[in-house]
C-alpha positions in Angstrom: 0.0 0.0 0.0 3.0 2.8 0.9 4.5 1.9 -2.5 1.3 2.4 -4.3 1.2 5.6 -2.1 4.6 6.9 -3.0 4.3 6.0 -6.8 1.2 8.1 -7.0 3.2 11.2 -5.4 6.0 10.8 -7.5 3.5 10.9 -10.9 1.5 13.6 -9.4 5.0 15.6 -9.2 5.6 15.1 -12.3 2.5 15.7 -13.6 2.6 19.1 -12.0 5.9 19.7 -13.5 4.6 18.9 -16.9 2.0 21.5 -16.2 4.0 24.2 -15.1 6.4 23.6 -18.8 3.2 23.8 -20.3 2.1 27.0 -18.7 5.4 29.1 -18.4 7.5 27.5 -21.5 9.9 26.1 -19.4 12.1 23.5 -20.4 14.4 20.9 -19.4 18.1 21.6 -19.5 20.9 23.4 -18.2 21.0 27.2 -17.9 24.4 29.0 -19.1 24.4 31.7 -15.7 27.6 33.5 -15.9 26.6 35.5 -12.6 24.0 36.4 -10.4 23.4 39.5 -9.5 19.7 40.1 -9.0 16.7 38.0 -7.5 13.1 38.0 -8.0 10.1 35.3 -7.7 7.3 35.0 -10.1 4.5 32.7 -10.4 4.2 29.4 -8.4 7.6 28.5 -7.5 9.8 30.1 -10.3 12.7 32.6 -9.3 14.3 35.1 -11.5 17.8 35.4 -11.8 19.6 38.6 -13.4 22.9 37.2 -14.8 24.6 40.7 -15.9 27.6 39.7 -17.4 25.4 37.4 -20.0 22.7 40.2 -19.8 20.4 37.5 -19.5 17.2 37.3 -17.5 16.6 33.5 -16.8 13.3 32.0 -14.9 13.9 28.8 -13.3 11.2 26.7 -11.0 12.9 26.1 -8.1 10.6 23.3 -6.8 10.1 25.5 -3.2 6.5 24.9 -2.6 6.7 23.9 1.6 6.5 26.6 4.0 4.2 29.3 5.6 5.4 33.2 4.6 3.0 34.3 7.5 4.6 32.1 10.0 8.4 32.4 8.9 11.5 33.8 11.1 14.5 33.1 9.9 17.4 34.2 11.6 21.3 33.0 10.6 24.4 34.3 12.3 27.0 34.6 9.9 25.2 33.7 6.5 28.1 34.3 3.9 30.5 32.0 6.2 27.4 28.9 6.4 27.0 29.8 2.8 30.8 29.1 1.6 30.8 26.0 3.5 27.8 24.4 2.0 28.6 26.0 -1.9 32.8 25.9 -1.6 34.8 28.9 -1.5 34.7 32.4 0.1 31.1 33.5 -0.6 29.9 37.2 -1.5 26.0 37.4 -1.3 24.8 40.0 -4.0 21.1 39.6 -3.4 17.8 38.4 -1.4 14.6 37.0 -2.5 11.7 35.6 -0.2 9.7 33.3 -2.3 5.9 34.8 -1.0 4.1 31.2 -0.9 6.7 29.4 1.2 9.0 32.0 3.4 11.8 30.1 2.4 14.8 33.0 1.6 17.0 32.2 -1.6 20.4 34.2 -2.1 22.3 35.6 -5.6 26.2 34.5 -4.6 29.3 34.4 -5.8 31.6 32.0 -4.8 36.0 31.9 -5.5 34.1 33.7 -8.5 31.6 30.9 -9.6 27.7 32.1 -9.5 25.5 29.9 -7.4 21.9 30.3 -5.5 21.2 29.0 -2.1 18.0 28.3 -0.7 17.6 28.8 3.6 14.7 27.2 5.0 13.0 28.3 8.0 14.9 26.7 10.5 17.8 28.1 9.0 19.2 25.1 6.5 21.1 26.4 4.1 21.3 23.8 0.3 22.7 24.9 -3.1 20.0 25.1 -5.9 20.9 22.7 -8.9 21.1 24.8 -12.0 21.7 21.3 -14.2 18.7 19.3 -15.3 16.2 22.2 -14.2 13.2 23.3 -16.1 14.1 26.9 -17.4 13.9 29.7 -19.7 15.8 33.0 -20.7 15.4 36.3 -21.8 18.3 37.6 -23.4 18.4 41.2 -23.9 18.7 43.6 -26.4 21.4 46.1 -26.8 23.2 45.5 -23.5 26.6 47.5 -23.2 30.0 46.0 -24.2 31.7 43.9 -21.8 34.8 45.3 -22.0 37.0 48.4 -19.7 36.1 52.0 -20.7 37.0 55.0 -19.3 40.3 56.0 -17.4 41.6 56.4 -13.8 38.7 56.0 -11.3 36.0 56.4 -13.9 37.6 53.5 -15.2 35.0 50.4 -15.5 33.0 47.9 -17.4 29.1 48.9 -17.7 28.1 45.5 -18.3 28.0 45.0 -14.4 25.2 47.5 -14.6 23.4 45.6 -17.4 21.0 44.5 -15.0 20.6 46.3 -11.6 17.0 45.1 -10.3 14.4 43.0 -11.2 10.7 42.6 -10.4 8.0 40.3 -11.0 4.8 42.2 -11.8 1.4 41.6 -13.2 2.5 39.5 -15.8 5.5 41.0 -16.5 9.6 41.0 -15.4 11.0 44.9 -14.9 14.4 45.2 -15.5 16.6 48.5 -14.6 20.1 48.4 -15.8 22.0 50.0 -18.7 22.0 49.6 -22.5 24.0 50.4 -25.6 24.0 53.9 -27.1 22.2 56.8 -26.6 20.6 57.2 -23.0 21.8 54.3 -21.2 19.7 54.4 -18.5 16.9 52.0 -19.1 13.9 50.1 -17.7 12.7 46.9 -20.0 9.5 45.1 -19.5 9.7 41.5 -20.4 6.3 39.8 -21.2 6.7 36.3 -19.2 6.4 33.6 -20.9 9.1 34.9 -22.6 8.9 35.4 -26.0 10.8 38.8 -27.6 13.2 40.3 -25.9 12.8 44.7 -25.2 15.3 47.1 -26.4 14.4 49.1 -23.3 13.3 52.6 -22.7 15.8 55.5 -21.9 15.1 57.0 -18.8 15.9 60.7 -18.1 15.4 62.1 -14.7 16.6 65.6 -13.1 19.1 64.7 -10.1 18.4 67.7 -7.9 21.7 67.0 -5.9 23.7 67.8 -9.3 21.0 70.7 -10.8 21.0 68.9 -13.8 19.3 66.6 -16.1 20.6 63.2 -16.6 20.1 60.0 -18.4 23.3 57.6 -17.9 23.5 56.6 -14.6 21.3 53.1 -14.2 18.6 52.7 -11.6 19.9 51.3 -8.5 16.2 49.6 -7.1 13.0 50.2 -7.6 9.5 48.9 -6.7 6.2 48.7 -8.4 3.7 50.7 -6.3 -0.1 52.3 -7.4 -0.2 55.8 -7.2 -4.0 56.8 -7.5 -5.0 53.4 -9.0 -2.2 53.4 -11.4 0.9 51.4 -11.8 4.0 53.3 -11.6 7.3 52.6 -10.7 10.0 54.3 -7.8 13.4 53.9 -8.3 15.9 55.2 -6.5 19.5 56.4 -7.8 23.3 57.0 -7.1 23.5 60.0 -5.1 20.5 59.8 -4.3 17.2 61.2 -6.4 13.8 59.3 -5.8 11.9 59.1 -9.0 8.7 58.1 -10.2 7.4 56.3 -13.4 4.0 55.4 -14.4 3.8 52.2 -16.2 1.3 53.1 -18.8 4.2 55.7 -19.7 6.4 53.7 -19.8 5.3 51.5 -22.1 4.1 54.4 -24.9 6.8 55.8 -24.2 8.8 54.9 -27.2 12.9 55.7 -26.9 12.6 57.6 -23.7 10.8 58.8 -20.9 11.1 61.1 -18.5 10.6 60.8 -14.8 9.5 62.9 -11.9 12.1 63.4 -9.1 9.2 63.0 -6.1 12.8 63.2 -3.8 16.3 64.1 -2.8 17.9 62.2 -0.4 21.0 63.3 0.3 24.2 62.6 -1.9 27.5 60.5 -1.2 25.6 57.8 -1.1 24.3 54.7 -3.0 20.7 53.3 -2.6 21.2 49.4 -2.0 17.6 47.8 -1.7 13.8 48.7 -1.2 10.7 47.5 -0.3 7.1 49.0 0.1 4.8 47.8 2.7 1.5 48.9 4.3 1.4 49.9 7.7 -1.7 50.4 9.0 -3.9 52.7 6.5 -0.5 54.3 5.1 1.9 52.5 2.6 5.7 53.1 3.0 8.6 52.8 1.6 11.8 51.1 3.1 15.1 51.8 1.6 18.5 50.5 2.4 21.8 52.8 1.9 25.0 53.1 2.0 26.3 55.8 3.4 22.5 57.4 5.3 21.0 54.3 6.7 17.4 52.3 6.5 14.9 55.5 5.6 11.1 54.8 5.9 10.0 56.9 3.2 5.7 57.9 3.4 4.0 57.6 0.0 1.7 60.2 1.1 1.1 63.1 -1.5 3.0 61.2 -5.0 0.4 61.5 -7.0 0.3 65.3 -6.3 4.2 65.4 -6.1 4.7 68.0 -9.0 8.9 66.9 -9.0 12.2 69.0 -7.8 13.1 71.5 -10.5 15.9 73.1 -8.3 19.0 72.0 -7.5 19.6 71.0 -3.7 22.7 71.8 -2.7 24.9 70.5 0.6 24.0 67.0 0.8 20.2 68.1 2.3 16.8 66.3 1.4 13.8 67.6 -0.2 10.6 65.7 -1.2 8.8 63.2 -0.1 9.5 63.0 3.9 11.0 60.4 5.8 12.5 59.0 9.1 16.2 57.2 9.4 15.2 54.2 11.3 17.6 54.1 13.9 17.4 50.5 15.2 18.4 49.5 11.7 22.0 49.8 10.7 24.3 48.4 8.4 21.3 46.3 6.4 22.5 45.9 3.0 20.1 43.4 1.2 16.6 42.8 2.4 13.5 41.7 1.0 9.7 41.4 2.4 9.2 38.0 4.1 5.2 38.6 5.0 2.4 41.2 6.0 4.5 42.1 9.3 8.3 41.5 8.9 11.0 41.5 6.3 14.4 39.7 6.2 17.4 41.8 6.3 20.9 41.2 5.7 23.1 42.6 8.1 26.6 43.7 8.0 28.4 43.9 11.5 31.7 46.2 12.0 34.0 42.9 11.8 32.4 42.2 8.5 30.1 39.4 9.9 27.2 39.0 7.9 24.0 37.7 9.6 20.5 37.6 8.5 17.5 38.1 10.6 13.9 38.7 10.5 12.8 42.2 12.0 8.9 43.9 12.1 8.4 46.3 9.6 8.8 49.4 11.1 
């Protein structure tokens, strides 16, 4: 009778994989990830990965379907150390994604320079995600910039790292900030999933209030998808550091390039590193990681009459939308939203310890 039983699981797996090739146009093989960069989770259990150096957005199903998002807590002392003993090597975690369904926390890494992902359960166990024999599929972009060294001196670099700076699943579609080829680097593509043509991308202009000037070649840092009087729009954050906002339906009209309203200045020296939006209460807010100013919870209040900064803001001060530095959050540098109450943030101690632990929304 167990045999019986375990035969009719094992078929019922499959049959659900079939289902999900079916429905998503995955298929069975081996994806070519050169890095990975950037996280994000889609549909049922499939997880985005950014692979810059290929400029490459793949989609691979993960098989995480166990787990309770409203019940998880996860909390690991020293995550890049338990991560390099399980994958091999010294380990540099470049990003965090909670898959919604499950609470279970997977991690973009690089490893004695190898990409890898790493799942971590919610009591903590750490495994490597096999990228061989997986159902996949991949979005190659158009237009992304050469991977070679331009530039000289300190402004000396290679701007296919920024092909791909964020990701996000949303309504049917994968955003993807980064820079392209040619004229007005800056971009933001949308990628129809299942993937099927890839998007040249649309230049993105924005006026960075710390500089009094317009600009269009520095890439978008992070962003989140967010309704601003029942429409889709997009806030992305920058370098140095302007807030900006997008609405989709722009967007996509938009042709070449758009530009976008700077709703914020927040302050410059500094580099935005992740964000989330969450609803607290009756108010939404934002949550947004830096480098050099800490965890700022940013109120969404008044975008859609936000008209933009037109004047330069000199001195490193703010101007905007408001906000509160949230004091009892320092040194986060990744962090994602694990349910309706907390988030998981990564957390970089003055040793260079890196621990990850679940904290309330604030």
């Amino acid at each position: 009778m167990m045999k019986h039983l375990v035969a009719a699981v094992i078929v019922m797996a499959l049959a659900c994989n079939v289902v999900l090739a079916d429905q998503w146009g995955l298929e069975r093989g081996t994806p070519d990830i050169k890095s990975t960069g950037t996280l994000t989770f889609g549909p049922d259990d499939i997880l985005f990965i950014g692979d810059a150096k290929s400029a490459t957005v793949f989609a691979v199903a993960t098989g995480n379907r166990k787990g309770d998002a409203s019940k998880a807590s996860i909390n690991v002392e020293d995550l890049a150390g338990k991560i390099g003993d399980v994958v091999g090597g010294k380990a540099t975690i470049n990003d965090l994604a909670t898959n919604p369904a499950t609470g279970n926390v997977f991690a973009a890494v690089t490893a004695d320079g190898k990409p890898a992902i790493v799942q971590i359960d919610g009591a903590g166990k750490i495994t490597q995600l096999a990228l061989k024999d997986v159902r996949f599929s991949k979005a190659v972009l158009a237009n992304p910039p050469a991977d070679a060294e331009t530039g000289s001196g300190r402004r000396r670099r290679n701007l296919r790292n920024d092909a791909i700076t964020d990701i996000v699943w949303y309504e049917g579609k994968v955003l993807v900030s980064g820079l392209r080829g040619g004229d007005a680097p800056s971009s933001v593509r949308e990628l129809v999933f299942p993937f099927a043509k890839s998007d040249k991308g649309v230049g993105v202009q924005i006026y960075h209030a710390a500089h009094g000037r317009d600009e269009d070649t520095s890439a978008m840092r992070t962003f989140v998808p967010l309704m601003i009087d029942g429409k889709p729009s997009l806030l992305a954050a920058y370098q140095c550091t302007p807030l900006v906002k997008i609405p989709l339906a722009e967007l996509a009209a938009a042709g070449e390039r758009i530009t976008a309203t700077t709703v914020a200045e927040l302050g410059n020296r500094n580099r935005p590193l992740d964000m989330i939006s969450y609803k607290k209460g009756d108010d939404r807010f934002l949550l947004l990681s830096n480098s050099a100013r800490g965890v700022m919870k940013i109120s969404t209040a008044g975008l859609s009459k936000n008209k933009g900064l037109t004047e330069r803001v000199s001195g490193g001060g703010a101007a905007g939308q408001d906000y509160v530095t949230v004091d009892s959050l320092q040194g986060v540098v990744q962090m994602d939203k694990l349910n309706a109450g907390h988030a998981v943030v990564l957390v970089q101690k003055d040793g260079g310890q890196q621990d990850l632990q679940t904290v309330a929304l604030p």
